[in-house]
N, CA, C and O atoms as a printed pandas DataFrame, in Angstrom:
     atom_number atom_name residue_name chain_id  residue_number  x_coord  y_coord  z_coord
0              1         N          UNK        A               1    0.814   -1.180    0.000
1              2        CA          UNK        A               1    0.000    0.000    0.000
2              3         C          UNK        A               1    0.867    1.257    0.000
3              4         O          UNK        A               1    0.621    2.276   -0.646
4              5         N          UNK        A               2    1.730    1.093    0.665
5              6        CA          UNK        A               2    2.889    2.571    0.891
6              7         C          UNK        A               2    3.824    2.326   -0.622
7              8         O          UNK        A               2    4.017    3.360   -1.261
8              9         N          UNK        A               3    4.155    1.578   -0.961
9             10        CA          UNK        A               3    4.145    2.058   -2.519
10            11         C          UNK        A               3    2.981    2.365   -3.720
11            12         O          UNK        A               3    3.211    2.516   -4.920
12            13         N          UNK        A               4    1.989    2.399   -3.206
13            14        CA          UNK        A               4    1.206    2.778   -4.279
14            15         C          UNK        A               4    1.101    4.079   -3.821
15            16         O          UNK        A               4    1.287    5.001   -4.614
16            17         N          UNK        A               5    0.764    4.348   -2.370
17            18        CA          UNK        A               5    0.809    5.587   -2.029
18            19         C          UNK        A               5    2.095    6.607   -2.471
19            20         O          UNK        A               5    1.891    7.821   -2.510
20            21         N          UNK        A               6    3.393    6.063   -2.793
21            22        CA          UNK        A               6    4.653    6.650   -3.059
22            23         C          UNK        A               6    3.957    6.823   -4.805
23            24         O          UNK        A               6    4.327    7.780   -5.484
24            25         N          UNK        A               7    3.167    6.018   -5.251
25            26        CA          UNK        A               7    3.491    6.505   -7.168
26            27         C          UNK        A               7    3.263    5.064   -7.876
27            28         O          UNK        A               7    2.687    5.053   -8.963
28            29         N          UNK        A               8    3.658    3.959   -7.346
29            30        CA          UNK        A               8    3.822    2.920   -7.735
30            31         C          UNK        A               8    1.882    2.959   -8.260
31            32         O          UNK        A               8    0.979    3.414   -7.558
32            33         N          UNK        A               9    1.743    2.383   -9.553
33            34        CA          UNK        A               9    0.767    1.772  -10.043
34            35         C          UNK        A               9    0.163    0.351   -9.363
35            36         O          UNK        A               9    0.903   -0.315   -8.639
36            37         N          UNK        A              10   -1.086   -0.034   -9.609
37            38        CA          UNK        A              10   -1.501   -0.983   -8.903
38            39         C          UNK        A              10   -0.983   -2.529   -9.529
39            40         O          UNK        A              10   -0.657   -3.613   -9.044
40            41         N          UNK        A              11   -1.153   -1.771  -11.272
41            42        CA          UNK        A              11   -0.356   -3.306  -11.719
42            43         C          UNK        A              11    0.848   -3.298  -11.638
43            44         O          UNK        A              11    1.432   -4.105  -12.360
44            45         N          UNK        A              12    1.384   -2.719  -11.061
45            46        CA          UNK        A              12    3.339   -2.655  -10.885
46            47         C          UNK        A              12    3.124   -3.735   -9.627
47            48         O          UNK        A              12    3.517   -4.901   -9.660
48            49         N          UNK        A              13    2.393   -3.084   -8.469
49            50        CA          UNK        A              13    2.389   -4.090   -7.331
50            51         C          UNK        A              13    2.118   -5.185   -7.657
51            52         O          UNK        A              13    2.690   -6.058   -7.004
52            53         N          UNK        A              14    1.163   -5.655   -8.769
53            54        CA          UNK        A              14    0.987   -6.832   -8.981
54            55         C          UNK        A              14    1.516   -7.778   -9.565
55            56         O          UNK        A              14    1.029   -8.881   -9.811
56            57         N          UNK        A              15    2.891   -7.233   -9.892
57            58        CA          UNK        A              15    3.668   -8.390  -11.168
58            59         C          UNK        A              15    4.476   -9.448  -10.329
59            60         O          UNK        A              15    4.955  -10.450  -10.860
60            61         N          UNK        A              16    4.602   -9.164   -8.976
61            62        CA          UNK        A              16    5.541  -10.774   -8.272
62            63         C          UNK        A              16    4.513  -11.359   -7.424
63            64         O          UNK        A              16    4.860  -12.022   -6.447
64            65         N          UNK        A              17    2.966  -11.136   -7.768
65            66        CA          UNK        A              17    1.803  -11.959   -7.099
66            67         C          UNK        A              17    2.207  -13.295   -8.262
67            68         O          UNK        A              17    3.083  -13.322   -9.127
68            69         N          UNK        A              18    1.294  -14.225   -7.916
69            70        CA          UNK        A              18    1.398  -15.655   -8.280
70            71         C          UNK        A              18   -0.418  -15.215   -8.486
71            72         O          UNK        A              18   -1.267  -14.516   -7.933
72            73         N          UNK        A              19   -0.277  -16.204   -9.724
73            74        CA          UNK        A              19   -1.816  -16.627   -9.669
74            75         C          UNK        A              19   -2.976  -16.772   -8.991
75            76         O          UNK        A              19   -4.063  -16.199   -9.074
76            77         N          UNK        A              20   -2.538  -17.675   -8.275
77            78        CA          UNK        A              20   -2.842  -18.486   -7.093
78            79         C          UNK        A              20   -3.341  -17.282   -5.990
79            80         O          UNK        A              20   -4.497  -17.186   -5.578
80            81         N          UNK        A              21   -2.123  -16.314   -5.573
81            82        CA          UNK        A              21   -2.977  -15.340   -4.444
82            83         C          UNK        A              21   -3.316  -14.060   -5.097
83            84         O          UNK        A              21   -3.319  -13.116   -4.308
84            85         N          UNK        A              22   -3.706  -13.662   -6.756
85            86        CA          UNK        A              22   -4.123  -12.381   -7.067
86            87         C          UNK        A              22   -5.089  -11.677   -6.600
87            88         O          UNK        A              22   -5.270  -10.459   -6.601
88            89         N          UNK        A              23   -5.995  -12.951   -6.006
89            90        CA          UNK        A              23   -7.517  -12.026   -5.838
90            91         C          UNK        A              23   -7.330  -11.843   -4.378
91            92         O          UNK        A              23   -7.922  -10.865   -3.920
92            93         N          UNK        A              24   -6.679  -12.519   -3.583
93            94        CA          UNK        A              24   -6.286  -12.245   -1.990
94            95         C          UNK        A              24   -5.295  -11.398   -2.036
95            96         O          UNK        A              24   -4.737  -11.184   -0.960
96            97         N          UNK        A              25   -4.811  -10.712   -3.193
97            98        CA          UNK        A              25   -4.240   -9.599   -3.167
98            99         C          UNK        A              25   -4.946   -7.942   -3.368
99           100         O          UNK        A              25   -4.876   -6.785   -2.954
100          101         N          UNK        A              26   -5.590   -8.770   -4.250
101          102        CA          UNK        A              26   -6.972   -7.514   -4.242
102          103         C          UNK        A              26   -7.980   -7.419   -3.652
103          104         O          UNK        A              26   -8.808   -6.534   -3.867
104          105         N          UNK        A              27   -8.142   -8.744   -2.393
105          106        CA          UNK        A              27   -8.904   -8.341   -1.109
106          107         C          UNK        A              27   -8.242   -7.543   -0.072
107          108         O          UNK        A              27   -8.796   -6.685    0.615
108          109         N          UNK        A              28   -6.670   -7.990    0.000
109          110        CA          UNK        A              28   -6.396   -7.660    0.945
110          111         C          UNK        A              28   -6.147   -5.735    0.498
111          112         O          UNK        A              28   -6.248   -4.805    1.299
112          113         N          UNK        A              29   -5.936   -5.671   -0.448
113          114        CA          UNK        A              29   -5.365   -4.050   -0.745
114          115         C          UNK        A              29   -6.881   -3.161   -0.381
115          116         O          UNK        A              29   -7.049   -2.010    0.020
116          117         N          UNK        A              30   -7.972   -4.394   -0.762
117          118        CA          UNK        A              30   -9.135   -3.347   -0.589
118          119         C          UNK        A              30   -9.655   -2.862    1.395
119          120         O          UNK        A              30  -10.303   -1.959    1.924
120          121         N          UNK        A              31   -8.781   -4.273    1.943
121          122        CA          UNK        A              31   -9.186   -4.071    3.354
122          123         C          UNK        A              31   -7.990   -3.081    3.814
123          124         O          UNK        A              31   -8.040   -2.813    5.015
124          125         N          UNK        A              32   -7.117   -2.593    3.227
125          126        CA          UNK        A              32   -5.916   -1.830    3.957
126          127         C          UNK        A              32   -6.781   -0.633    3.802
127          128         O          UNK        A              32   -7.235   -0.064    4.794
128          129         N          UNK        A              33   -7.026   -0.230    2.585
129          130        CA          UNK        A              33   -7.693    0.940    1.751
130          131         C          UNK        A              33   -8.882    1.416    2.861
131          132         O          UNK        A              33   -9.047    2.513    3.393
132          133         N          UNK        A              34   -9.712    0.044    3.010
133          134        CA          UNK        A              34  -10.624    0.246    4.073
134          135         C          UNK        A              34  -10.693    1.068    5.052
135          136         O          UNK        A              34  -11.325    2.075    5.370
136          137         N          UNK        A              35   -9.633    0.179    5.584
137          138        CA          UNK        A              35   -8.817    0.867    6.726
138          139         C          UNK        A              35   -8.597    2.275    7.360
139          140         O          UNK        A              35   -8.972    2.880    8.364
140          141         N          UNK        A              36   -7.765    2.506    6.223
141          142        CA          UNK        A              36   -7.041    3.661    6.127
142          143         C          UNK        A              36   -7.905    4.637    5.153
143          144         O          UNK        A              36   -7.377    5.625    4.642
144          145         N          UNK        A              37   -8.969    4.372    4.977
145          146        CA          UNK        A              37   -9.960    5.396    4.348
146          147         C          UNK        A              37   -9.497    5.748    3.224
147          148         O          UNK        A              37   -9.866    6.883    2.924
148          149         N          UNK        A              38   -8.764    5.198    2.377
149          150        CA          UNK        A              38   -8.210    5.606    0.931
150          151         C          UNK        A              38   -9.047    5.177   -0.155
151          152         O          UNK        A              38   -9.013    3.978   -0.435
152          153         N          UNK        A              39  -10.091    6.245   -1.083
153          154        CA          UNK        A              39  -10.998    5.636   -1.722
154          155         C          UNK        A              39  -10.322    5.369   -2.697
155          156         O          UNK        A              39  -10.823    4.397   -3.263
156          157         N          UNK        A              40   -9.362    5.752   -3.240
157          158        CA          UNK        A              40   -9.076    5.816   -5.059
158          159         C          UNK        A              40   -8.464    3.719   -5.061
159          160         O          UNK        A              40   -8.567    2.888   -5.963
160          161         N          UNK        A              41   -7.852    3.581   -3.570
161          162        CA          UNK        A              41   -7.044    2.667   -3.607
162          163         C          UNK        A              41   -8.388    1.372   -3.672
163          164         O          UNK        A              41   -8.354    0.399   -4.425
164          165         N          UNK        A              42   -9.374    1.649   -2.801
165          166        CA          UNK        A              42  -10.174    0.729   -2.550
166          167         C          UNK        A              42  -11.303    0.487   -4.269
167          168         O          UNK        A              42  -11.767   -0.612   -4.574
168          169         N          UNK        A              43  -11.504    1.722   -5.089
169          170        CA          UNK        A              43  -12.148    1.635   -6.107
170          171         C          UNK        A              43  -11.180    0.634   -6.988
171          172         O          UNK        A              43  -11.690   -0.401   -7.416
172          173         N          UNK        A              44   -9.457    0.986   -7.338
173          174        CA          UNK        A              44   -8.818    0.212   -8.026
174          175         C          UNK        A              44   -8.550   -1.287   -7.466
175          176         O          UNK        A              44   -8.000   -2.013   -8.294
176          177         N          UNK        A              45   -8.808   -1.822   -6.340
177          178        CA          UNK        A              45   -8.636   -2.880   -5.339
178          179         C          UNK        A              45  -10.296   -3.570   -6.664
179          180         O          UNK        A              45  -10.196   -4.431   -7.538
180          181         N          UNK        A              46  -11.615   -2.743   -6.259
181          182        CA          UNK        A              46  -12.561   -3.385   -6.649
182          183         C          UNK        A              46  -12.299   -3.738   -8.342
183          184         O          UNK        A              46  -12.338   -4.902   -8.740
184          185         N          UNK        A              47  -12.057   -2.684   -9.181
185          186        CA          UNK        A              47  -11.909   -2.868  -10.562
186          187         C          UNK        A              47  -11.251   -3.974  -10.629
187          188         O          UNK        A              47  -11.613   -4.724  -11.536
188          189         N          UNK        A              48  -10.365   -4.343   -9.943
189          190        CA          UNK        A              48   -9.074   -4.886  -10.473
190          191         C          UNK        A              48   -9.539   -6.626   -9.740
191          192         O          UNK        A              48   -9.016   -7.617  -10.250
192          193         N          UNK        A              49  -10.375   -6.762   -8.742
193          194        CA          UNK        A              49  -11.143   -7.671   -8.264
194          195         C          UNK        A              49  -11.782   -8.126   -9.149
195          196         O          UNK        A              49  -11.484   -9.302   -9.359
196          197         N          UNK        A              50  -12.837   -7.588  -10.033
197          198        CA          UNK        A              50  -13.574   -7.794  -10.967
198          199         C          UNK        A              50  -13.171   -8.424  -12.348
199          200         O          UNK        A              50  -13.762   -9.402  -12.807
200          201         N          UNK        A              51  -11.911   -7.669  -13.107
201          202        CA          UNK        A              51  -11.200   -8.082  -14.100
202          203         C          UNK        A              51  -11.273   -9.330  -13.521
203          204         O          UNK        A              51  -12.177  -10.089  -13.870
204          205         N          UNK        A              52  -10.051   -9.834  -12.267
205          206        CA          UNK        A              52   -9.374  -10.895  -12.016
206          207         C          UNK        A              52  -10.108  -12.235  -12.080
207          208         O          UNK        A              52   -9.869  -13.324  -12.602
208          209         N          UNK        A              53  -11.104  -11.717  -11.333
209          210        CA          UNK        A              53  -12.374  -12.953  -11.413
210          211         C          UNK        A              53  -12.613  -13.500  -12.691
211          212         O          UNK        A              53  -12.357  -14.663  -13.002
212          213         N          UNK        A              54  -13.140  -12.585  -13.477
213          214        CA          UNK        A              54  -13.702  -12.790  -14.626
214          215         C          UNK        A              54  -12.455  -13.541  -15.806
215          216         O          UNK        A              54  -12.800  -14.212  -16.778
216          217         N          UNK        A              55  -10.850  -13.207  -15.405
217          218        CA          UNK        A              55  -10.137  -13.724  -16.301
218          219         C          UNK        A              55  -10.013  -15.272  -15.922
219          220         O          UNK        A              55  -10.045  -16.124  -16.809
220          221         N          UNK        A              56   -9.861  -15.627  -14.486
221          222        CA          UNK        A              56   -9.177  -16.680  -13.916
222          223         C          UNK        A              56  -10.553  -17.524  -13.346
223          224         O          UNK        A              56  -10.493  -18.002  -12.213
224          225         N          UNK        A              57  -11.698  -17.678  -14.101
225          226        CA          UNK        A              57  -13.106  -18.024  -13.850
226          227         C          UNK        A              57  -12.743  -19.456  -13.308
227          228         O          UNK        A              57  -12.808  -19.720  -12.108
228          229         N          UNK        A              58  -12.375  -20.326  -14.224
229          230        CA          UNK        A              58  -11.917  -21.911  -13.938
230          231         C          UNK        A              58  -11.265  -22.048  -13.441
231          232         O          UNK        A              58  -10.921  -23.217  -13.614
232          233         N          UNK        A              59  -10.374  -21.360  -12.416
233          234        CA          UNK        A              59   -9.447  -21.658  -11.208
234          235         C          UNK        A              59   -9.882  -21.500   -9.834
235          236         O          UNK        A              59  -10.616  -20.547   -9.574
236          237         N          UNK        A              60   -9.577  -22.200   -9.036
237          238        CA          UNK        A              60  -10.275  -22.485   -7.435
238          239         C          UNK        A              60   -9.767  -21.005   -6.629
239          240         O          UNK        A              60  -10.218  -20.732   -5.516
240          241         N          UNK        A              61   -8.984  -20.290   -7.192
241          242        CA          UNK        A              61   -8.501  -19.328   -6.927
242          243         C          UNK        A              61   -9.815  -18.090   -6.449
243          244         O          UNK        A              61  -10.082  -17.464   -5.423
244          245         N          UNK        A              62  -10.439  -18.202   -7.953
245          246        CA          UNK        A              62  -12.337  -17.433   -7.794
246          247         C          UNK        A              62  -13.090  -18.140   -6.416
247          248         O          UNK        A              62  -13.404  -17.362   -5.515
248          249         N          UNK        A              63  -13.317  -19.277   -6.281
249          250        CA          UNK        A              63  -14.332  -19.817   -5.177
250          251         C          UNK        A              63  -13.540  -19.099   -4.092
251          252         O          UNK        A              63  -14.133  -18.328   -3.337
252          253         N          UNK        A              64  -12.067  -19.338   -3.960
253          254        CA          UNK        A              64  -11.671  -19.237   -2.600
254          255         C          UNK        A              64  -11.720  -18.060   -2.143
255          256         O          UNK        A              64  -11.962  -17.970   -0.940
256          257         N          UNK        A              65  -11.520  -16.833   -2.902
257          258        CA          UNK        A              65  -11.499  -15.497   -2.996
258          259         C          UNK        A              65  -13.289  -14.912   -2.939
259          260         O          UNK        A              65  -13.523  -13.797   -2.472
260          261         N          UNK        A              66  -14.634  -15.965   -3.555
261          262        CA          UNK        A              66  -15.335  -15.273   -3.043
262          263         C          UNK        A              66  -16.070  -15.845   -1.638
263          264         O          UNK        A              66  -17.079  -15.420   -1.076
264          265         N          UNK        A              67  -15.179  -16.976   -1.280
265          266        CA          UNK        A              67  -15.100  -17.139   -0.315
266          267         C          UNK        A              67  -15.089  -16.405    1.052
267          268         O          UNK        A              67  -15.863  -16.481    2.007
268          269         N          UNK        A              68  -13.903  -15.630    0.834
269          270        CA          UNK        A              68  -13.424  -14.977    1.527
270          271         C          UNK        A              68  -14.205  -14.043    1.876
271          272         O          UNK        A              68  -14.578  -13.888    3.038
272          273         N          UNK        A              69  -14.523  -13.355    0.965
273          274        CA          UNK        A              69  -15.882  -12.363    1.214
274          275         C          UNK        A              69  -17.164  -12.826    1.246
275          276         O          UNK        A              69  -18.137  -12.072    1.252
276          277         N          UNK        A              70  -17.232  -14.044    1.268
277          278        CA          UNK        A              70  -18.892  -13.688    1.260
278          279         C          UNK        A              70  -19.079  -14.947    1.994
279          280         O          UNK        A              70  -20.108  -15.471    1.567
280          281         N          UNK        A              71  -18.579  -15.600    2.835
281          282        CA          UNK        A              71  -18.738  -16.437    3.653
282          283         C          UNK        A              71  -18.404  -16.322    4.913
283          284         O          UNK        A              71  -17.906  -15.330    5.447
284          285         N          UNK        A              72  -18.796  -17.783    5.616
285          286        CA          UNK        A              72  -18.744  -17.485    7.203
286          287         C          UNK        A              72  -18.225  -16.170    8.020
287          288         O          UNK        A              72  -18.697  -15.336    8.793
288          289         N          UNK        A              73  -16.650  -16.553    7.236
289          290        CA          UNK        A              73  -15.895  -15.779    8.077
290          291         C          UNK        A              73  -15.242  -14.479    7.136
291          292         O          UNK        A              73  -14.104  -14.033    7.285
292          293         N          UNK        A              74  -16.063  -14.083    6.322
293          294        CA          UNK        A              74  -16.344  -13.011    5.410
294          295         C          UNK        A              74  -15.960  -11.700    6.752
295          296         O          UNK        A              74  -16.609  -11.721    7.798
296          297         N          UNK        A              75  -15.032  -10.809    6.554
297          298        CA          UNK        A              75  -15.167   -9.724    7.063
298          299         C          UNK        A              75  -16.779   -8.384    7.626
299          300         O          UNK        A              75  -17.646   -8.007    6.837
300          301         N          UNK        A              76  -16.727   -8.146    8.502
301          302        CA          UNK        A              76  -17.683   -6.430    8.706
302          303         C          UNK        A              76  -17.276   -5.703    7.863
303          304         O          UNK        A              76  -16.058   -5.870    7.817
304          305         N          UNK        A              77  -17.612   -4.911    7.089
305          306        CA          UNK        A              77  -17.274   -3.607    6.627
306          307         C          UNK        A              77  -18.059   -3.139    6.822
307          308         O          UNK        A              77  -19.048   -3.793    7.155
308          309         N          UNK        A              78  -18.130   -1.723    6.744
309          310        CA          UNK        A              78  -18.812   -0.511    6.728
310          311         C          UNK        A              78  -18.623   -0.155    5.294
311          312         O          UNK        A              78  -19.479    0.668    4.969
312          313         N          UNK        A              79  -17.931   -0.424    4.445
313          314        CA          UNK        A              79  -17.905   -0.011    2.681
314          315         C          UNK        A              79  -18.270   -1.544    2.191
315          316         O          UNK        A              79  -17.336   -2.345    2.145
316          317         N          UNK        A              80  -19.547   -1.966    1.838
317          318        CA          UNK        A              80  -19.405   -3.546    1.541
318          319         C          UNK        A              80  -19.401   -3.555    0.078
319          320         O          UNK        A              80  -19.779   -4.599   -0.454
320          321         N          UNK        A              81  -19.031   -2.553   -0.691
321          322        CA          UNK        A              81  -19.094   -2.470   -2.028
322          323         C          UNK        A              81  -18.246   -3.705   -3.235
323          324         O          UNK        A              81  -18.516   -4.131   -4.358
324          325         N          UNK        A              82  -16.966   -3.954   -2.082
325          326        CA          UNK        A              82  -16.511   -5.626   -2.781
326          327         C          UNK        A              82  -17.097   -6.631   -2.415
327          328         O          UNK        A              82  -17.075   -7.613   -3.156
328          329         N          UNK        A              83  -17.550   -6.662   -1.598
329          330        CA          UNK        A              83  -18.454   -7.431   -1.181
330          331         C          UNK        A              83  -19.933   -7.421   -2.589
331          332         O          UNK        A              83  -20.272   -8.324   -3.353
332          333         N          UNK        A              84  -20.172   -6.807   -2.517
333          334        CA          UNK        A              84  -21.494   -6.336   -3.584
334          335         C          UNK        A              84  -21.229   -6.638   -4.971
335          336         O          UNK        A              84  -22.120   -7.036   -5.721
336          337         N          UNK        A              85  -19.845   -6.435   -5.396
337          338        CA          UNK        A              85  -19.263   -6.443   -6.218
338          339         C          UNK        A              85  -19.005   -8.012   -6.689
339          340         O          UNK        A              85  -18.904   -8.342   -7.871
340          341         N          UNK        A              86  -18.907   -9.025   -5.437
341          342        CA          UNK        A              86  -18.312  -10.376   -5.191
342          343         C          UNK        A              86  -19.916  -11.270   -5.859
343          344         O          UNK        A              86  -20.146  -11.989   -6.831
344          345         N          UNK        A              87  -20.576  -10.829   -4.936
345          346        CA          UNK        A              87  -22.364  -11.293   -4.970
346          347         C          UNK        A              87  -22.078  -10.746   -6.638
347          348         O          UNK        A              87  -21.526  -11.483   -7.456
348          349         N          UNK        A              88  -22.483   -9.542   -6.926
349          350        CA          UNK        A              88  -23.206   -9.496   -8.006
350          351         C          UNK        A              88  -22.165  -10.652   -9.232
351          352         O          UNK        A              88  -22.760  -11.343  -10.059
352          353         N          UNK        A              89  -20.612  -10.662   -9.120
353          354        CA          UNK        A              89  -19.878  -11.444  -10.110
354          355         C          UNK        A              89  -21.046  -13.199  -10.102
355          356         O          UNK        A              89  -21.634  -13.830  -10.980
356          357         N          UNK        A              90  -20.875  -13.349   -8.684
357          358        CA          UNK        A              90  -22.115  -14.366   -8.618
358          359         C          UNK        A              90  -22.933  -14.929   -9.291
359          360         O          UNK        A              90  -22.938  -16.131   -9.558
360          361         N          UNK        A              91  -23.917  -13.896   -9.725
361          362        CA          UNK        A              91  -24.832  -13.691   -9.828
362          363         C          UNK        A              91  -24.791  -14.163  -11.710
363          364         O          UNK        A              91  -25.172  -15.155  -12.331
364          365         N          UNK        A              92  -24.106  -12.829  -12.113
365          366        CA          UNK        A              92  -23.610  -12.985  -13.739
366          367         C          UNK        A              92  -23.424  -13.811  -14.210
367          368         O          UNK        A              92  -23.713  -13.844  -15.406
368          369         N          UNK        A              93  -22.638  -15.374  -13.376
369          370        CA          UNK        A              93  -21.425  -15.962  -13.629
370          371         C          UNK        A              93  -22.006  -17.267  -13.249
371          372         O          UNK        A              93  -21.488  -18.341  -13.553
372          373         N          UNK        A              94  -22.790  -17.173  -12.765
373          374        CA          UNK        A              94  -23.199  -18.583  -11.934
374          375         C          UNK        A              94  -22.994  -19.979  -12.731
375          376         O          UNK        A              94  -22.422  -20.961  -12.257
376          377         N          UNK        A              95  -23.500  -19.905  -13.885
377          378        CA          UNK        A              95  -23.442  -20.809  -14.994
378          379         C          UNK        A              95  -21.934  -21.521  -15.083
379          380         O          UNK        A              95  -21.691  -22.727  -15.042
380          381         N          UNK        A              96  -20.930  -20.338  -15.226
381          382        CA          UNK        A              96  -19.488  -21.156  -15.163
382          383         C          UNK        A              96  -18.658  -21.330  -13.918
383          384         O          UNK        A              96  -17.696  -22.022  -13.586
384          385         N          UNK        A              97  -19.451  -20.385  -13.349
385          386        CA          UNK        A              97  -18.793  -20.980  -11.772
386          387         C          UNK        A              97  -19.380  -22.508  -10.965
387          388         O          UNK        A              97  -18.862  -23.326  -10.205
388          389         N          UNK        A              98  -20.314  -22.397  -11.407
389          390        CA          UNK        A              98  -20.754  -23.921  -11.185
390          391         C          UNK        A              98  -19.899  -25.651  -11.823
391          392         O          UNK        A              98  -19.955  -26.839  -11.506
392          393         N          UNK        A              99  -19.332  -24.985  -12.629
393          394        CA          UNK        A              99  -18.590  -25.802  -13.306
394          395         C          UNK        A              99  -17.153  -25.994  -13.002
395          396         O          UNK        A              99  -16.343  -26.751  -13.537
396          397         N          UNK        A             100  -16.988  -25.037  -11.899
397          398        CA          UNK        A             100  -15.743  -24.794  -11.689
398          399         C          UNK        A             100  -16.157  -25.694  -10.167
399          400         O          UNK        A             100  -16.971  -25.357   -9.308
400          401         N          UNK        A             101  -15.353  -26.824  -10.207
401          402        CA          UNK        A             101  -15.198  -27.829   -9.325
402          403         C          UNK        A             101  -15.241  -27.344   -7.760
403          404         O          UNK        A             101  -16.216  -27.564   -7.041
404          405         N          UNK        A             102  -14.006  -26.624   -7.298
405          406        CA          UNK        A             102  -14.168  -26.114   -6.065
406          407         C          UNK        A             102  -15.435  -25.075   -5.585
407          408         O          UNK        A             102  -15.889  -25.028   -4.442
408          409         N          UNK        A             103  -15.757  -24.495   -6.403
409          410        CA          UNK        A             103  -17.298  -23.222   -5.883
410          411         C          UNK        A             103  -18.153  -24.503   -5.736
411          412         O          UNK        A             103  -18.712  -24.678   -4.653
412          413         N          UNK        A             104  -18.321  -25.489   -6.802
413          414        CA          UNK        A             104  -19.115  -26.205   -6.860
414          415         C          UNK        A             104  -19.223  -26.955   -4.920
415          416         O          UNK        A             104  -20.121  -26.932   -4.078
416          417         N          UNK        A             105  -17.847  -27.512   -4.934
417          418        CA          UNK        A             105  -17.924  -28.185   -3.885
418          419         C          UNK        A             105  -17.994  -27.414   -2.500
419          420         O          UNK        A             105  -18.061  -28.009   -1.425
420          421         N          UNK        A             106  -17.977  -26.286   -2.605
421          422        CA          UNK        A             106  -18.204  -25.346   -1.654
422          423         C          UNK        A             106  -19.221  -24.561   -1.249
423          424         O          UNK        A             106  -19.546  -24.057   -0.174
424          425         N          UNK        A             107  -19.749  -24.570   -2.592
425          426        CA          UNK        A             107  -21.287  -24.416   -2.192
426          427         C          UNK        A             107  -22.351  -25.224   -1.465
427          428         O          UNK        A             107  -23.215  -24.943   -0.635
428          429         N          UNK        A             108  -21.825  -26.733   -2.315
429          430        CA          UNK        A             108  -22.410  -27.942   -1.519
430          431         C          UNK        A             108  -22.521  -28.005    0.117
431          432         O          UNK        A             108  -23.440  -28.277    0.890
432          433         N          UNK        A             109  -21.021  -27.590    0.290
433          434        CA          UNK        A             109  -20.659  -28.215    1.595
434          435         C          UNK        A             109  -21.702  -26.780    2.457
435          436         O          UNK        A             109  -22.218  -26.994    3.553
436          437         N          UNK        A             110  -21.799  -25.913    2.005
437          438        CA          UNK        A             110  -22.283  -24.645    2.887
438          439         C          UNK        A             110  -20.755  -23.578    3.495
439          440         O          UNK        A             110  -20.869  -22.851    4.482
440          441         N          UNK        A             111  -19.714  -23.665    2.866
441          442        CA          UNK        A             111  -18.881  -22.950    3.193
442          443         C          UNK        A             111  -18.517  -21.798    2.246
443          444         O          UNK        A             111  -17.472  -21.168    2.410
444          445         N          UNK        A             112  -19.485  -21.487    1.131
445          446        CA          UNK        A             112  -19.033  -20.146    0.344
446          447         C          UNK        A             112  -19.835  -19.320    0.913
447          448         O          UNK        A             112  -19.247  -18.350    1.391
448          449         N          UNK        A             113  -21.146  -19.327    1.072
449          450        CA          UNK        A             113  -21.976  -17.733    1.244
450          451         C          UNK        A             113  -22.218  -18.077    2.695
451          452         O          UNK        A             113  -22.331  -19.199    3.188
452          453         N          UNK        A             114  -22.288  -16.634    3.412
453          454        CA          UNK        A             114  -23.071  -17.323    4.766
454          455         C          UNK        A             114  -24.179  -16.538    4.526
455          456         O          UNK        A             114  -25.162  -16.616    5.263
């Protein structure tokens, strides 16, 4: 976050993420942002949430990430707009996220939405 705040771009921060944790990178930038009341950081956190999802649809990477938000142990916010953002990808998407093995099995089990 203190390099983006220095100048650094958001996709600069993002080029030594791994696949695997992009979207827990763009949860977590949106909960610092939160935090620290920084809107511009928390709007590019959501954009960049949204792309990610939508590129990396067939990877367990999506379930686990909307996991994160929108289940059990899903954070409080007071800005639930990634959150909103998470639901509505949901919503759009349902068709291929269903197909995607882990949402699938996570939905089953009752551990994606609470």
């Amino acid at each position: 976050m203190l390099r983006y705040l220095n100048g650094s771009s958001y996709k600069d921060l993002k080029l030594n993420v791994s696949i695997a944790q992009i979207l827990d990178f763009d949860i977590g930038m949106f909960l610092l942002a939160h935090q620290y009341d920084i809107k511009c950081l928390r709007s590019r956190a959501i954009n960049h949430f949204h792309k990610d999802a939508e590129n990396l649809i067939c990877f367990d990477t999506v379930a686990r990430g909307i996991r994160r938000l929108l289940g059990p142990n899903a954070p409080r916010l007071a800005d639930s707009s990634l959150q909103d953002i998470a639901f509505q990808f949901c919503m759009e998407h349902v068709e291929d996220l269903l197909q995607n093995q882990t949402f699938h099995d996570l939905l089953r089990d009752g551990s994606l939405l609470n």
